[in-house]
N, C-alpha and C positions, 0 to 999 in steps of 0.2 A: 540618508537611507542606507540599511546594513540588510543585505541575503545571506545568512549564512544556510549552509549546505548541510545534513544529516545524513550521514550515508551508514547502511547498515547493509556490508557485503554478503553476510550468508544469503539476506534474503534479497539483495538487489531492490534494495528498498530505498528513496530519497524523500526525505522529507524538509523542512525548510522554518526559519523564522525570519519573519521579516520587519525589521528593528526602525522606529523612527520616533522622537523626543519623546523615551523615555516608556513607549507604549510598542509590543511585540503583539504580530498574528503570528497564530503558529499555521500553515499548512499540512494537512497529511499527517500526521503526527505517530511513531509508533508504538509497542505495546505500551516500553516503560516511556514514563514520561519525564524520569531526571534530569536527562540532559539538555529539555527544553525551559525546566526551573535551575539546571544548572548556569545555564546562558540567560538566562533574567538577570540572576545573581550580580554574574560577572557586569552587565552592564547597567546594574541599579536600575531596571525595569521593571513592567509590569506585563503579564501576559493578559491581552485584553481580550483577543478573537481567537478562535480553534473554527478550522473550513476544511472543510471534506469534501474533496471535490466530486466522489461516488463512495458507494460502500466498498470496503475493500474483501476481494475474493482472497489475495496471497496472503494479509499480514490483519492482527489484529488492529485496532488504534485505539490509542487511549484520549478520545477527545472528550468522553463522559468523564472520566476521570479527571482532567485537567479542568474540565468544570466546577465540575464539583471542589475539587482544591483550590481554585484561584476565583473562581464565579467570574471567569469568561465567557463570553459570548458563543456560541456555536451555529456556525453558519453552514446547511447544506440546500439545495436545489430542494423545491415543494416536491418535487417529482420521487424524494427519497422516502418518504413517506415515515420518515424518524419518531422513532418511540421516544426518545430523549429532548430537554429541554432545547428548543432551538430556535434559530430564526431565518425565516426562508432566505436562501440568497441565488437570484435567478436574474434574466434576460433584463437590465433597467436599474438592477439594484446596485448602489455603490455602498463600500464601506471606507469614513473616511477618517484617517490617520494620522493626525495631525494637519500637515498641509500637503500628504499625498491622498492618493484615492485607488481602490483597490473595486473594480468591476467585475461582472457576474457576464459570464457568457457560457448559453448552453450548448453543449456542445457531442450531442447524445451519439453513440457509435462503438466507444466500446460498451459501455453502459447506456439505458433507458436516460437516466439521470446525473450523466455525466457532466460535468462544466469547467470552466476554466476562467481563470484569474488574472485579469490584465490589469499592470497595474499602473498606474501616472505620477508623472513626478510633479515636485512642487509648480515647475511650470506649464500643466496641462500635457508635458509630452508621453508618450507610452513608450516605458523603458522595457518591460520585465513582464511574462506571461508566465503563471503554472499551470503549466500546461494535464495536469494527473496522468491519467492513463490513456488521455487521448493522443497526443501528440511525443514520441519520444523523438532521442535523438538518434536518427536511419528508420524510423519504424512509425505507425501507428499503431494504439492499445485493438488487440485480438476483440473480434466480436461473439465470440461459441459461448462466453461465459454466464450471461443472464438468460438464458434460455427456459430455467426451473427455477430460479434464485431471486428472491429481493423481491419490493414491491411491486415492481411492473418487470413484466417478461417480455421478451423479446425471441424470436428468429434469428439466429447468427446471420441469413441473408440480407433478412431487415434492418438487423444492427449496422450491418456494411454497408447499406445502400443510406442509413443516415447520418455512418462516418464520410464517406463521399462526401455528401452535402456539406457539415460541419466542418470538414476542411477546408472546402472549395468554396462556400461562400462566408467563413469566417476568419478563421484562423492563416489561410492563404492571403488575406487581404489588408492582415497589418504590416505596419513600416517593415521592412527585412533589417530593421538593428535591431528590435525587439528580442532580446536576452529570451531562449527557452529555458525552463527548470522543470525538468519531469519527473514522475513519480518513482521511475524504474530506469535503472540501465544495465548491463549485457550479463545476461544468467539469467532474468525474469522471465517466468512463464506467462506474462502478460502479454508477451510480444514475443515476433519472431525473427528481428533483423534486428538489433540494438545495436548502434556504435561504441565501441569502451569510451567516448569519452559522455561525462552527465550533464554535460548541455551545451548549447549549440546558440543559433539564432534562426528566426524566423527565413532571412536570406540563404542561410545556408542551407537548411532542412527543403527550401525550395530548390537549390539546386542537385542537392543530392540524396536527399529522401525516396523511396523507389513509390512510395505510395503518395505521394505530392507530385508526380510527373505525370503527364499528357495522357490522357486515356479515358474512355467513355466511363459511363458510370459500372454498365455490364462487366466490363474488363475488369474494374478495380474492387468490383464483389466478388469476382471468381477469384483474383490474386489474392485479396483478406482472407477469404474462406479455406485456402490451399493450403497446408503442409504447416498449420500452426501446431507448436507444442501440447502433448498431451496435459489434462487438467486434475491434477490431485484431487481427490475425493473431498478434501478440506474447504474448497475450495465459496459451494454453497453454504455450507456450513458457517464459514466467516461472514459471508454478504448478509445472512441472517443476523448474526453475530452484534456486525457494525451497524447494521440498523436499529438493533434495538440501546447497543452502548455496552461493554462489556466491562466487569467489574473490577474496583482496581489493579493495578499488578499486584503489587508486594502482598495484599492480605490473601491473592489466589495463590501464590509460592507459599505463602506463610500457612497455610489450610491443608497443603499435602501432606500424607501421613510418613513418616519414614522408619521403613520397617528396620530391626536388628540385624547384623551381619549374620550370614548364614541362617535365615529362617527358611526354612522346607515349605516352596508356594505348592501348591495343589498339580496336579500333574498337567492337566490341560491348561492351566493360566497361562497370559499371552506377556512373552520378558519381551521388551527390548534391551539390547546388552551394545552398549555404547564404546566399549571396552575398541584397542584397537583391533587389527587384522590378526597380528601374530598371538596377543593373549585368547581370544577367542576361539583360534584354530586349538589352541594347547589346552582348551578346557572350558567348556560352557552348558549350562541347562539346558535338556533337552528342548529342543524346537525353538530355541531363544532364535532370535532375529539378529544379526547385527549391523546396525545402523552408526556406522561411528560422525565421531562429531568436527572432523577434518572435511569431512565432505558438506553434500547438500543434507544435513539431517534435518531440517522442519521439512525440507520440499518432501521427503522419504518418509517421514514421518507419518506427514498427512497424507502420502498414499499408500500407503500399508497396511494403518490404523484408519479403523472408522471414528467422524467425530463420536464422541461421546463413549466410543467403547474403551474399557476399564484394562490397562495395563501397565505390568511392571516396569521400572527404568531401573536399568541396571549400569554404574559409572564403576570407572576403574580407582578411584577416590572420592572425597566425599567434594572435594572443589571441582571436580570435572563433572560431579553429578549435580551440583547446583548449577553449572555452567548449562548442563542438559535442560535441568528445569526450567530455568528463564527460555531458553531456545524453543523447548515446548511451548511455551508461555505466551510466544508469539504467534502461533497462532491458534490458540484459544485449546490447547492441548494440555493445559497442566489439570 
């Protein structure tokens, strides 16, 4: 059995394939989806499963997509209420992978319809949980986010008092070797205490997790609920987004129009100018914005910009501008 790790820094994004004779699940998967067909390649496989373990609020996923090109399986909780081909994977369900097996635990808290992935090895033992956005590593996934969004809504109080539970009578209760792999680590606005490093174990997260320590249920809704990061406007938008399955990458880059240098946009049109600090200072379109691409620009992005509202990108070349467009891309901005 082979874990390999996807890590995409801007967006504190981890996603995962998990490799055994010859047949790949992919986990969590993000916009583009190459470098989960590039890692098939390299190891003469087949990408069989795509699982989601909730819709995702930060990043787009391209699990519709990797369907549709491979006609893998797409497995999320009934609870997500998916517009897209799939197949429920909940509280009993196993998916089995040659001669391991890969379980459905719900595990509702940050999300209505979140769950988590434990998975067993050829000898019945339980190695390896993905954990999504429930359980990170120093943290558990924020509850304020499904409050308007996604199939079932929730109370960020409520959310918290069924991450409590979800912890404390599931996730608390497997082996402590139990390998974590979570969805996010340290810069996600999913959470609010991330350890830099992206996974942990079960043992460890119990002794040093602040929200897996001693404490009534009341205590540990008022510490979830307390002093979590603010939420980009993007943020509903995507939970929508992933529920229904979002259309390929490459033909939504390939569909934006690009205008000729120097064309005169309308007076009130809304630029983004990605351009750095110092060319922007020296010279730019009235009211342009500039969001440059060293920093958080999808996080800025989507909170600036409304989804869906119509504006220009403006790159300091045309490879820094296609660099923009993918990054838009991620979450559901191009």
């Amino acid at each position: 059995m082979l874990i390999h790790q996807f890590y995409d820094t801007d967006l504190a994004h981890a996603s995962y394939a998990l490799l055994r004779a010859g047949q790949i699940i992919v986990i969590d998967p993000a916009r583009n989806p190459q470098p989960y067909y590039d890692f098939a390649q390299l190891h003469e496989a087949d990408i069989t499963g795509v699982i989601e373990t909730h819709p995702h609020a930060d990043f787009v996923s391209s699990h519709l997509e990797i369907h549709e090109t491979t006609d893998a399986t797409i497995y999320v909780s009934h609870l997500l209420g998916a517009a897209y081909p799939h197949q429920t994977f909940d509280e009993g369900d196993i998916i089995t992978l040659a001669d391991i097996t890969l379980k459905a635990i719900n595990t509702p808290g940050h999300s209505p319809d979140s769950i988590c992935v434990l998975v067993e090895d050829e000898n019945g033992v339980s190695t390896a949980l993905f954990s999504g956005d429930t359980l990170f590593v120093g943290d558990v996934g924020r509850p304020d986010l499904r409050e308007e969004a996604g199939n079932l809504t929730a109370k960020k109080e409520d959310l918290a008092r069924q991450m409590y539970h979800s912890t404390r009578q599931k996730l608390m209760k497997l082996p402590q070797d139990v390998v974590v792999y979570p969805a996010h680590g340290p810069g996600s606005l999913c959470g609010k205490n991330m350890s830099q490093d992206l996974q942990s174990t079960i043992g460890r997260e119990l002794r040093e997790n602040y929200a897996l320590q001693l404490m009534d249920e009341l205590a540990f809704v008022q510490e979830l609920t307390a002093d979590q990061p603010f939420a980009p406007q993007y943020f509903g938008y995507d939970v929508e987004l992933n529920k229904q399955g979002a259309p390929g990458f490459m033909q939504s880059i390939a569909a934006i129009p690009h205008l000729p240098n120097n064309t005169i946009l309308d007076a009130d049109a809304l630029v983004v100018d990605t351009r750095s600090k110092t060319l922007f200072n020296e010279a730019h379109l009235k009211n342009a914005i500039n969001l440059q691409l060293q920093g958080k620009f999808e996080t800025w992005l989507g909170a600036v910009i409304y989804p869906k509202e119509p504006f220009y990108l403006i790159a300091e070349d045309e490879a820094k501008l296609e660099t923009a467009l993918t990054r838009a891309a991620k979450i559901g901005y191009e």
